[in-house]
C-alpha positions as CSV (number, residue, x, y, z in Angstrom):
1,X,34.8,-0.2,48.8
2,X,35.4,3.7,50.5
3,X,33.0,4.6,53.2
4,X,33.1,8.5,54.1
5,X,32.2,9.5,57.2
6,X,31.5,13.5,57.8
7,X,31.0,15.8,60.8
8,X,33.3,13.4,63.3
9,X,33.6,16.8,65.0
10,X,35.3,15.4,67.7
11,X,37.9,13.7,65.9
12,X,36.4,10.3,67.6
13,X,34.9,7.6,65.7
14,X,38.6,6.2,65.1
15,X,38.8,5.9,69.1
16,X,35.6,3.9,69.0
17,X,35.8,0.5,70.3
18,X,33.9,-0.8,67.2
19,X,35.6,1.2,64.4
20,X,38.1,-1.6,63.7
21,X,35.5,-3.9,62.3
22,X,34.8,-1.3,59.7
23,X,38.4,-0.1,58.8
24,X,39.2,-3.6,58.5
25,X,36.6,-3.9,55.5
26,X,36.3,-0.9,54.1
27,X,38.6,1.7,53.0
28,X,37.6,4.5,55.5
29,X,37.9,8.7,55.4
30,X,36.9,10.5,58.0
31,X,36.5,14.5,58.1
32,X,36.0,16.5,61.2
33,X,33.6,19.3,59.6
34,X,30.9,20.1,57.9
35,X,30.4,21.5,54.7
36,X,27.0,23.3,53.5
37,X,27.6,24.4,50.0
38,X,26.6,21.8,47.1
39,X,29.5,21.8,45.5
40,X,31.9,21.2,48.6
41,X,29.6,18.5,49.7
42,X,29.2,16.4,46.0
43,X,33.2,17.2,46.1
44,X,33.9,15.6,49.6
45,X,31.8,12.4,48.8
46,X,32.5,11.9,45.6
47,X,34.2,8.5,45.7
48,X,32.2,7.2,48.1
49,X,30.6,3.5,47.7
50,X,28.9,4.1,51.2
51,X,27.9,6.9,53.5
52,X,28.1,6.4,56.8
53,X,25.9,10.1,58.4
54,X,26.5,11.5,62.1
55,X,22.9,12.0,62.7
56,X,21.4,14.3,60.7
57,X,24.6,17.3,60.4
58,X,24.8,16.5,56.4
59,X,21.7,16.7,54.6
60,X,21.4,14.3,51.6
61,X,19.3,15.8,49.0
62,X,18.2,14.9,45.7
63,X,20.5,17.4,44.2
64,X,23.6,16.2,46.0
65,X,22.8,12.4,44.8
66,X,22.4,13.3,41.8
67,X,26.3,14.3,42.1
68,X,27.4,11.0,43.2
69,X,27.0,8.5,41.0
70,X,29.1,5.7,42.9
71,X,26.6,6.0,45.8
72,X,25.3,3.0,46.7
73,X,24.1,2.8,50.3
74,X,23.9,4.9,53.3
75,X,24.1,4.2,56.7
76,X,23.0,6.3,59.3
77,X,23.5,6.7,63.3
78,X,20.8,6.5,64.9
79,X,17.2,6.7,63.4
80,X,16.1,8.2,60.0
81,X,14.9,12.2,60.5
82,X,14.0,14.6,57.6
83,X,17.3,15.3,56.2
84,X,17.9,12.1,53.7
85,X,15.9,12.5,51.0
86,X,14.9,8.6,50.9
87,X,12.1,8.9,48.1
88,X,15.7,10.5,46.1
89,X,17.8,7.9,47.1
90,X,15.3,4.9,46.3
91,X,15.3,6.3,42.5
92,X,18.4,5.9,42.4
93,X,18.8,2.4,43.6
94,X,20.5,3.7,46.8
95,X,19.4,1.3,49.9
96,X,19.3,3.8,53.2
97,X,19.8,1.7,56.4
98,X,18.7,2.9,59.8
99,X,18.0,1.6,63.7
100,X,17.0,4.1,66.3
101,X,16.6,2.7,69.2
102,X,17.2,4.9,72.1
103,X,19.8,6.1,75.1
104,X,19.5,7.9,78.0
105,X,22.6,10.3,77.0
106,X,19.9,12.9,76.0
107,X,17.5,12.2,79.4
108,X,21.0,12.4,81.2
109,X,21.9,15.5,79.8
110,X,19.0,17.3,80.0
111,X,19.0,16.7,83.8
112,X,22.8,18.0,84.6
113,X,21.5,21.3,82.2
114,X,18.0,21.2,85.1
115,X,20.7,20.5,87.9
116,X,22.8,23.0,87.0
117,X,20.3,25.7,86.1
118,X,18.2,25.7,89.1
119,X,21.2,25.6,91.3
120,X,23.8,28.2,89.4
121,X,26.4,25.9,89.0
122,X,27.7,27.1,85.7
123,X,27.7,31.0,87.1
124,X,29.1,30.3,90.3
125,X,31.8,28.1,89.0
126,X,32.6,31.3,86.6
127,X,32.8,33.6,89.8
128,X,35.2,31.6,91.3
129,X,37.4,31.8,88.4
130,X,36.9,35.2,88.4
131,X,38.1,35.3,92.2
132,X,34.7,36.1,93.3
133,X,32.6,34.0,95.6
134,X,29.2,33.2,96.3
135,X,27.2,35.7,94.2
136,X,23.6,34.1,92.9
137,X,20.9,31.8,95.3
138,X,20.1,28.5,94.0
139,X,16.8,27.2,94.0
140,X,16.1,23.6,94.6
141,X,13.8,21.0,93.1
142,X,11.9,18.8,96.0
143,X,8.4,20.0,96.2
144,X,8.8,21.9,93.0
145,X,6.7,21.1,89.5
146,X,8.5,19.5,86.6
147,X,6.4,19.8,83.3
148,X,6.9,17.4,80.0
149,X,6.5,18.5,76.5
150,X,6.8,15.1,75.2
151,X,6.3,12.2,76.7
152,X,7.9,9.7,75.1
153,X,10.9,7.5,75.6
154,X,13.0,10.4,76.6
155,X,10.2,12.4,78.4
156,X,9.5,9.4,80.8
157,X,13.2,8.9,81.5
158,X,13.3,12.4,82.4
159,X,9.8,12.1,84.7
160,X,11.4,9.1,86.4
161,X,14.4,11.4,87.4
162,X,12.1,14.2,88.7
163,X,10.1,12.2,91.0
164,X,13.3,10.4,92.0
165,X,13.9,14.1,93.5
166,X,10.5,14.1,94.8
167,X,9.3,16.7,92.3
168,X,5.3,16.8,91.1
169,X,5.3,15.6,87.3
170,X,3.0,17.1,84.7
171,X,2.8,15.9,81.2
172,X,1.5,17.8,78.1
173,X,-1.6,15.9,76.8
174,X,-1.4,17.4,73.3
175,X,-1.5,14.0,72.1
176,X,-3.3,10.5,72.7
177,X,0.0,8.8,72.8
178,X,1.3,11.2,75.4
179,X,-2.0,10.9,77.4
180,X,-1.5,6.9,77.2
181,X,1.8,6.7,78.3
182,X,1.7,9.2,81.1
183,X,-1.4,8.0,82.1
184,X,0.2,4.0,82.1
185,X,2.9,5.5,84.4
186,X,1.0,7.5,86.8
187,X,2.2,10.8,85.4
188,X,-0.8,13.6,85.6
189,X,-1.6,14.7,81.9
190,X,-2.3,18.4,81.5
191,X,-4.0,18.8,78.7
192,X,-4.6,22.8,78.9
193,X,-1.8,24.2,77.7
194,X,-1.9,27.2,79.6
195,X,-2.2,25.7,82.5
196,X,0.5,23.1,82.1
197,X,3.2,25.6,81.5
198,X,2.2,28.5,84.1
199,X,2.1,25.4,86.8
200,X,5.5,24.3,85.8
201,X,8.8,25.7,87.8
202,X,10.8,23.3,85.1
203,X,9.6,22.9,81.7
204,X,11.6,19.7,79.7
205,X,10.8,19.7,76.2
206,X,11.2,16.4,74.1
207,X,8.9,16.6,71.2
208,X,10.0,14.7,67.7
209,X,10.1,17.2,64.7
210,X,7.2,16.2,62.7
211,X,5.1,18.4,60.9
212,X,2.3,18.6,64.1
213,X,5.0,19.8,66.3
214,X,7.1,22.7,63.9
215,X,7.0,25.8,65.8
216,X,3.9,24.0,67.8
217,X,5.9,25.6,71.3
218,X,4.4,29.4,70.7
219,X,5.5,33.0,72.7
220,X,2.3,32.8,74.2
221,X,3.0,29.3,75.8
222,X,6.3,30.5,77.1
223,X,5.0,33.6,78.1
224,X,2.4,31.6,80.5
225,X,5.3,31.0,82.3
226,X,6.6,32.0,85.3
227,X,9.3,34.3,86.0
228,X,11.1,32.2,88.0
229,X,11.0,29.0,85.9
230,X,13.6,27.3,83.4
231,X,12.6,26.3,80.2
232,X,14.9,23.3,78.8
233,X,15.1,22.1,75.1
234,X,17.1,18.8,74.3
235,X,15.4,17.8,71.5
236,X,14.7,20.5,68.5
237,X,14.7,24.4,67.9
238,X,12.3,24.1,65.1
239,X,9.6,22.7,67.5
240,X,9.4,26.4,69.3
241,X,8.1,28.9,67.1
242,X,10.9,31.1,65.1
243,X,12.5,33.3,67.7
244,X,9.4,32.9,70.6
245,X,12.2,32.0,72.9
246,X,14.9,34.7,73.0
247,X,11.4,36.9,72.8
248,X,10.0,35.1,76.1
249,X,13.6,35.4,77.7
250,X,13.7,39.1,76.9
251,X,10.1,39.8,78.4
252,X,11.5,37.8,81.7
253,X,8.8,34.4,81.3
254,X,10.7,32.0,81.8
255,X,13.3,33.7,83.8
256,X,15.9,31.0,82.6
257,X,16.4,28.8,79.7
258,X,19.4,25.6,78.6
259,X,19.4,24.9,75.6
260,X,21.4,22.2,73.5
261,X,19.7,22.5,69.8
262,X,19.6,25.2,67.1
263,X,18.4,26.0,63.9
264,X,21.3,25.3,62.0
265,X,24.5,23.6,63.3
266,X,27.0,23.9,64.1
267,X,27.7,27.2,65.8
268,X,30.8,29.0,65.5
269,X,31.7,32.6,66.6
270,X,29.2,32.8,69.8
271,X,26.6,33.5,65.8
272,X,23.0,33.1,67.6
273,X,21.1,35.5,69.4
274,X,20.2,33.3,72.8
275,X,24.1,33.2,73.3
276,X,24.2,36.5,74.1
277,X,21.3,36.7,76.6
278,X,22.7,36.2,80.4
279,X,19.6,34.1,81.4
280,X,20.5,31.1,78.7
281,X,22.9,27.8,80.0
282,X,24.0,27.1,75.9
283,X,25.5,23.6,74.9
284,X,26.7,22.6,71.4
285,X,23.9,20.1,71.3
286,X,26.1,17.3,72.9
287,X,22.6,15.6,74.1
288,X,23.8,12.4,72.0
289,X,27.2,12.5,72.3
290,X,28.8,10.8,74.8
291,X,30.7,7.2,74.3
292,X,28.6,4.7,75.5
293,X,25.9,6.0,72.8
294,X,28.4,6.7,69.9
295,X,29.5,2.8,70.5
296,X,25.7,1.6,70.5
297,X,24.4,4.0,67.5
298,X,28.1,3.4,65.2
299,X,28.0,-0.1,65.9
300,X,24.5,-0.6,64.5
301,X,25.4,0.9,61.6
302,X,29.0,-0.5,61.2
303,X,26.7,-3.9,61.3
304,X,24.8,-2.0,58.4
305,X,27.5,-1.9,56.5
306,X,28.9,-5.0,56.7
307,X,25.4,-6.9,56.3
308,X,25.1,-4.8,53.2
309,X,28.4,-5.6,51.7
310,X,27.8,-9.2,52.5
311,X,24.5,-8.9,50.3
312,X,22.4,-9.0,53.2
313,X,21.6,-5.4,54.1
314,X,19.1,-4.9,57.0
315,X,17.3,-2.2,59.1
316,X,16.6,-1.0,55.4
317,X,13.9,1.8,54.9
318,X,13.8,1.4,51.4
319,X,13.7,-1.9,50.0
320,X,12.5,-0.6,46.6
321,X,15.8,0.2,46.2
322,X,17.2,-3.5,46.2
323,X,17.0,-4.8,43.2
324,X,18.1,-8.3,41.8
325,X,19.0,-11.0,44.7
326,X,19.7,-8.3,47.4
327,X,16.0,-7.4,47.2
328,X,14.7,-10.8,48.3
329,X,17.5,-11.2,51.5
């Protein structure tokens, strides 16, 4: 059976300390890019039994399935999002398997980008490449305000790492959930949105794109902030309203933004407006990627794959698509 793998843009998953027990199995091909168009994409995966998806850089539509008809099963890293068409791929008897539990990486990441905002580091390490020295004044975090737009497993990760450096911690009560779990952990809950983000010196946003949160970050919310504050997004770029942010940035509130995630992906030739703005810390949405998560979120669904081809698929999300004895393992 041929698993494909696409978007290893790394060139990794073969380094992975679990990738033998699927090259072992299966017959494996990995590529290193993505491809957009239709035709390139119902090309690439054309022999493939089984999809093994980076996240969610490939969308699987019901046009492109109806391309491969030696599709059988998909497994993907991490948990299911928006761009698997799974009502698609149970009409066609395809079986999509998923587990998302979580990992710090993104919490982790988002704090170096707060770390190394607040303090310059990025800047001042370009001076002194430059043969310059000091040239820009840091500003520190004890005593400051740390605001959460999303207070979930991430969001409280992040919380726990801004009191640790004895910051105040507001969360955004836009929702009950939020409200619960920020009020289970002792975190203040903010429920005026205003007021949450003028208050904030840091802003961490970690909302799940669902259709309540699209564009649900507005200009006027970042414009409520203050000139002086960062604004960091880790989790999506459709959950701030289409270009609010390079329009806030502009305007001066916030007076400094890191950002990880984009509309589309991936980025090549510097082709989005907030990388050419001086007050943006830009990463190629490397939240997730780091080793110990690629071993945890490839080796779930390396387990996928094998469980399926044993006839015993699990973490399905479609068992309508199982049909005969698969259907009652």
């Amino acid at each position: 059976m041929k698993v494909i793998i696409s978007d290893d843009y790394q060139n990794c998953v073969r380094t992975l300390d679990c990738y033998p027990a699927l090259s072992e199995h299966f017959d494996v091909e990995i590529h290193n890019d993505t491809v957009t168009s239709l035709d390139a994409q119902a090309e690439r995966f054309a022999d493939a039994d089984a999809l093994l998806l980076v996240r969610e850089r490939t969308p699987i539509t019901a046009q492109l399935l109806a391309r491969l008809p030696k599709l059988k099963f998909i497994s993907q890293t991490g948990r299911a999002a928006n761009h698997v068409d799974l009502a698609a791929c149970t009409a066609r008897g395809i079986a999509v398997s998923a587990e998302g539990s979580a990992t710090t990486a993104a919490a982790e990441l988002t704090w170096a980008l707060v770390m190394a905002s607040m303090r310059k580091v990025h800047l001042e390490a370009t001076r002194l490449r430059a043969g310059l020295w000091q040239g820009h004044l840091g500003v520190g975090l004890k005593g400051r305000t740390l605001g959460i737009a999303g207070y979930g497993k991430i969001g409280s990760v992040v919380a726990g790492y801004g009191r640790a450096f004895g910051m105040r911690v507001i969360a955004l009560g836009d929702h009950e959930t939020s409200l619960s779990a920020a009020a289970n952990d002792g975190i203040e809950a903010v429920t005026d949105r205003a007021k949450f983000f003028s208050e904030a010196d840091v802003v961490c946003c970690h909302l799940r794109l669902l259709p309540a949160t699209r564009e649900s970050i507005t200009l006027a919310d970042l414009s409520a902030m203050k000139p002086t504050a960062l604004f960091v997004n880790t989790s999506r770029s459709e959950v701030i309203a289409h270009g609010a942010l390079e329009a806030a940035l502009k305007a001066g509130r916030p007076g400094f933004a890191a950002v990880d995630v984009y509309e589309s992906e991936p980025i090549y030739n510097a082709d989005h407006p907030l990388l050419g703005l001086d007050n943006v810390l830009a990463t190629p949405h490397i939240g997730y990627v780091e080793k110990d998560t690629y071993e945890h979120y490839f080796g779930i669904a390396i387990d996928q794959l094998l469980a399926w081809k044993a006839g015993k698929p699990v973490n399905v999300l479609n068992p309508q698509a199982l049909t005969g004895d698969l259907a009652t393992n």
